[in-house]
C-alpha positions in Angstrom: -64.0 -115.2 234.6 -60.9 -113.1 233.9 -58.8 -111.0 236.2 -60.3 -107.9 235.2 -63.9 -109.2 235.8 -62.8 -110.3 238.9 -60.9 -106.6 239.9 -64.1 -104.9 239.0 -66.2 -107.3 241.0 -64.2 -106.1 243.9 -63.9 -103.1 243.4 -67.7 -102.4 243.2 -68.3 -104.7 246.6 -65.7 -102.2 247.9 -67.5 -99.2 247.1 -70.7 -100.9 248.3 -69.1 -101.4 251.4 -67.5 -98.0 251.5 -71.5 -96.8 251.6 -72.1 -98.7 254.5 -69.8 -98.6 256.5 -67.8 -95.1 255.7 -64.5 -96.4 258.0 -64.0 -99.4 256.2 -60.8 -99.8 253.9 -59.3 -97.3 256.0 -56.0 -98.0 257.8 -54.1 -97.3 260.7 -51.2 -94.9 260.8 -48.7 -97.6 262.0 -49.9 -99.9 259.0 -49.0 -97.4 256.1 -50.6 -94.5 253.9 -53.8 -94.5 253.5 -55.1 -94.6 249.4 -55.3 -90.8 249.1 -51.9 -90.3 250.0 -50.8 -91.0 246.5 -51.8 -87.2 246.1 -51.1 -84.9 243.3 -47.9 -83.9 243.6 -45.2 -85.5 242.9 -43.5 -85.2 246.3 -42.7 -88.5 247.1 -44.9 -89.5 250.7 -42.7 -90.2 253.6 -45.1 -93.8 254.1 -45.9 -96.2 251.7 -48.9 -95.9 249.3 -51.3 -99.4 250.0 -52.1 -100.1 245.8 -56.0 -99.9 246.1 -56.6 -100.0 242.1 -55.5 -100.9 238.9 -55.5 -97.0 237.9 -53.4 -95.6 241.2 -51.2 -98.2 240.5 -50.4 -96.9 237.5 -50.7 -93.1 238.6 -48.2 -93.6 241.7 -46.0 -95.4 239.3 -46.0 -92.9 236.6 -46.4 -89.4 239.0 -42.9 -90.0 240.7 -39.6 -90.3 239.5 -38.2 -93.2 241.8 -40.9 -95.7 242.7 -40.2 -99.3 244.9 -43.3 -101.4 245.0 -43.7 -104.0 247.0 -45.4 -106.8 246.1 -46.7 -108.8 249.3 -49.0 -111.1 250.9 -51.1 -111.0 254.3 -50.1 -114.7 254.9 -45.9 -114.1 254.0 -44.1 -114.3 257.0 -40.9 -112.5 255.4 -43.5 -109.8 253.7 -43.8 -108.7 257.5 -40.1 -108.7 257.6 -39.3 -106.4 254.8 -42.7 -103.8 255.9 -40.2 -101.9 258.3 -37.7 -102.0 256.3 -39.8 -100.8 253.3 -41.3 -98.4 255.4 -37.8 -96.8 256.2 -37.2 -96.8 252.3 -40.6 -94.5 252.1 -39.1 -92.2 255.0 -35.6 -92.0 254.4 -35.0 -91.8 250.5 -36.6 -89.6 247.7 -38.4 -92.4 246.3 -42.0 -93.1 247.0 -43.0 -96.5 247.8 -46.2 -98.6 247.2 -47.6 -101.9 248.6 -49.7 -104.2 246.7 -51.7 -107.3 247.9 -51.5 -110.0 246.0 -54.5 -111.3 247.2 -56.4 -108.4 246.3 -54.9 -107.4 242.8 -54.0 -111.5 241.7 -54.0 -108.9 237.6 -51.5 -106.4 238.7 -49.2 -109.8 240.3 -49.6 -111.6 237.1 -48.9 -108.5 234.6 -45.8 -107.7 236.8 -44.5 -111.6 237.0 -45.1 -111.6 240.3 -44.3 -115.5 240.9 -43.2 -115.2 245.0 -43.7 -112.8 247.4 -42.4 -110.7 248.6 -41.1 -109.3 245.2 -39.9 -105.9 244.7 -40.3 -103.9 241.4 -38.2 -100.4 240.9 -39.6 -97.9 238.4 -37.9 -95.0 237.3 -39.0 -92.3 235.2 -42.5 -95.1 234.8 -40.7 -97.6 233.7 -39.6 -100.8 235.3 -36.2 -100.9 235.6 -35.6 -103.2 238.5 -37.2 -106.6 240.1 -36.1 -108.7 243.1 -37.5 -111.5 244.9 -37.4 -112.0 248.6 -36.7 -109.9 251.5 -34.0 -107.1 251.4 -32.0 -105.0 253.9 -32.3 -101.5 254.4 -29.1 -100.8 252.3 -29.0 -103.2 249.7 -32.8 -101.2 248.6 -31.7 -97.1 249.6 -28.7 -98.5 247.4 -30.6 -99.2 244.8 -33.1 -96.5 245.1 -30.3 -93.9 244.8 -28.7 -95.7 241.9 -31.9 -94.4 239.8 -32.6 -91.1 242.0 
């Protein structure tokens, strides 16, 4: 079974899910922005987008002109180091900043070289222009960030 097989499996247990239970795959305020903050605009949020598809992946990459995804793991204990931090890039800099699971989108991980998490990609202008692996500080990222912005 390939990836994408296996990404449209899950997304159509999600939606079946989403029928039954209407507050499922909706998340807490503290955790992040929920999927429909990736809006229209191209304002970048003030929290970070949580990568829910193939597609908004590739919207929220393409609709902003700085873009730092993080690529993380449930299971990573230095993935929940970096969340504040990454959460502060999202709040304090121009650039908008997504979050995708690894567990959930293993496609999006392997198209990206995703190897460890956490791994950091920086778009600019839709392209990937940047990639780091392992947790960051707060200025070493906004440093980067602005280098693109």
């Amino acid at each position: 079974m390939t990836d994408d097989e296996l990404e449209a499996i899950r997304e159509r247990k999600r939606e079946e899910l989403l029928e039954e239970e209407p507050n499922v795959g909706e998340r807490d305020s503290d955790v992040g922005a929920d999927v429909s903050d990736a809006g229209d605009s191209t304002v970048a949020p003030d929290e970070p987008v949580h990568v829910e598809s193939v597609e908004q992946f590739s919207t929220v990459t393409t609709q902003h002109d700085v873009v730092l995804v993080d690529f993380y793991a449930d299971w990573c204990g230095p993935c929940t180091m970096l969340e504040p931090t990454v959460a502060a890039i999202a709040e304090n800099t121009d650039a908008a900043v997504a979050k995708v699971d690894i567990d959930e989108h293993q496609g999006l991980a392997a198209q990206y070289g995703v190897r460890s998490v956490p791994t950091l990609l920086l778009f600019a202008d839709g392209t990937q222009v940047e990639q780091i692996v392992g947790a960051q500080d707060e200025a070493k990222l906004t440093a980067l960030v602005e280098r693109y912005a």
